[in-house]
C-alpha positions as CSV (number, residue, x, y, z in Angstrom):
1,X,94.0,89.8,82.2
2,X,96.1,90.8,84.7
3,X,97.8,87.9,86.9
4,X,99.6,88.4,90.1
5,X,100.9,85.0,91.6
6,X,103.4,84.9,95.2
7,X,105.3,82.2,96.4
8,X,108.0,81.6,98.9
9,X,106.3,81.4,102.1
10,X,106.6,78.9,104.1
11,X,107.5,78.0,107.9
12,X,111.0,79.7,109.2
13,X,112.3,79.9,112.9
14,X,112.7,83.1,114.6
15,X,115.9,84.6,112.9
16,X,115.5,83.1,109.7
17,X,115.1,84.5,106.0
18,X,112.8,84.1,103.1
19,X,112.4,85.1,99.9
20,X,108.8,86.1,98.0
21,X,108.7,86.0,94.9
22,X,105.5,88.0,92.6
23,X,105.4,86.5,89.1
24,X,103.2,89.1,86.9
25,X,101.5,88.3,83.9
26,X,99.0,90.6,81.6
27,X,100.7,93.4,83.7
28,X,104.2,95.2,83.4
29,X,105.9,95.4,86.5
30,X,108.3,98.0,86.1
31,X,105.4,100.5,84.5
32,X,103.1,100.2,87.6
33,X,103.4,101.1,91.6
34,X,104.0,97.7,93.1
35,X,103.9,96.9,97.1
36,X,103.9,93.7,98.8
37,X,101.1,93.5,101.6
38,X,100.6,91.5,104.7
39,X,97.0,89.9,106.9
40,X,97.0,88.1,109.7
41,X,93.2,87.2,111.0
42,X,91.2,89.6,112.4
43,X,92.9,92.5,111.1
44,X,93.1,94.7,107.9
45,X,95.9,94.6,105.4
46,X,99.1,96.5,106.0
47,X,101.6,97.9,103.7
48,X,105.1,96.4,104.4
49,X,107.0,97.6,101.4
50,X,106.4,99.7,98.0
51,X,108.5,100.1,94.6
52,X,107.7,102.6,92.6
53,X,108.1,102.9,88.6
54,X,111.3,105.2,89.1
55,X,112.6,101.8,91.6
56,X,112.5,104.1,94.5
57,X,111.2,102.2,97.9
58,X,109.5,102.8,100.6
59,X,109.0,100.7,104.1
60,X,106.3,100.4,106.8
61,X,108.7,101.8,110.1
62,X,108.6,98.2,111.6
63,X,110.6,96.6,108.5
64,X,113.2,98.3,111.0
65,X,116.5,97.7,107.9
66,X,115.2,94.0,107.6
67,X,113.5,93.5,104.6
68,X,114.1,94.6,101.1
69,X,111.8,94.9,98.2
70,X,113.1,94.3,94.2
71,X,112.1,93.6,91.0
72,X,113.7,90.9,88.4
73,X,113.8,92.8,85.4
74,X,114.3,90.0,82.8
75,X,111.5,88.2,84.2
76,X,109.1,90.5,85.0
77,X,108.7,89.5,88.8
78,X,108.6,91.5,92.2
79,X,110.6,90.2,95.5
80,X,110.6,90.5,99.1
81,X,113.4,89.5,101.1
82,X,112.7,89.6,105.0
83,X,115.3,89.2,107.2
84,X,115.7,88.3,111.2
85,X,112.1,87.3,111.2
86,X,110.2,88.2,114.2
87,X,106.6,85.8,115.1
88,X,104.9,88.8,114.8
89,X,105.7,88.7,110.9
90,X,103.5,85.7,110.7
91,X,101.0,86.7,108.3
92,X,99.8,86.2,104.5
93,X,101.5,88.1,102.5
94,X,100.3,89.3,99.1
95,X,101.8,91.5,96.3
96,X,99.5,94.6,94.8
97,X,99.6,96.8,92.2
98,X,98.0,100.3,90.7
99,X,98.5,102.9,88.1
100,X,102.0,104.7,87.3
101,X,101.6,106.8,90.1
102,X,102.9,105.7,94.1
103,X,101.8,107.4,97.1
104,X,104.7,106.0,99.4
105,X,103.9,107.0,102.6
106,X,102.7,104.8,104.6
107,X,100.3,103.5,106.3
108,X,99.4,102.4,102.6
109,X,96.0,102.2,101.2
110,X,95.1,99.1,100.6
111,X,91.8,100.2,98.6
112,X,93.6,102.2,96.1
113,X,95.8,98.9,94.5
114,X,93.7,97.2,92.0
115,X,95.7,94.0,91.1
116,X,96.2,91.3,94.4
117,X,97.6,87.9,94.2
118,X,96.1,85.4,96.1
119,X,98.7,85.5,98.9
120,X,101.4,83.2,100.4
121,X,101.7,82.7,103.9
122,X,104.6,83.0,106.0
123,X,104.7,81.7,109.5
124,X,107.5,82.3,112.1
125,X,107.7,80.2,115.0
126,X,109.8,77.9,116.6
């Protein structure tokens, strides 16, 4: 079965940093088109960032330089480092995954990822 599992979220003034971690089990990482998601209430997911099987990356336009996805090779887990956080970042985040094959542009589909974590929320506020 394949697992996806996030962590790292958490509550971080305007500014800050944090760091998202995606542990995958029953599912190999580095053979699959990963991308790391976000909600907030009331509207439908967004892409923010994408890794493809080749390690190239793609990011939704308003990352704007600030966040930066990666993958832990040894342990088989997907990152997201965000940067100068803004409020409107506030949001669950979730990390998703399909087949070998990426379509990077954005706006992503969120429909064509079949794996999903069960999200970690991240709240930026003073």
């Amino acid at each position: 079965e394949e697992l996806l599992e996030e962590s790292g979220g958490g509550l971080v003034q305007p500014g800050g940093s944090l760091l998202l971690s995606c542990a995958a089990s029953g599912l190999d990482s580095s053979n699959h088109c990963m991308a790391w998601f976000r909600q907030v209430p009331g509207k439908g997911r967004e892409g923010v960032a994408l890794r493809n099987i080749d390690g190239k990356t793609n990011y939704a336009g308003f990352v704007k330089g600030r966040f930066s996805i990666s993958r832990d090779n040894d342990k088989n887990i997907l990152m997201l480092r965000m940067n100068n956080l803004e409020p409107d970042d506030s949001a669950m985040y979730y990390c998703a995954g399909r087949g070998r094959t990426c379509d990077r542009s954005f706006p992503l589909n969120h429909s064509t990822y079949a794996y999903w974590g069960q999200g970690t929320q991240v709240t930026v506020s003073t």
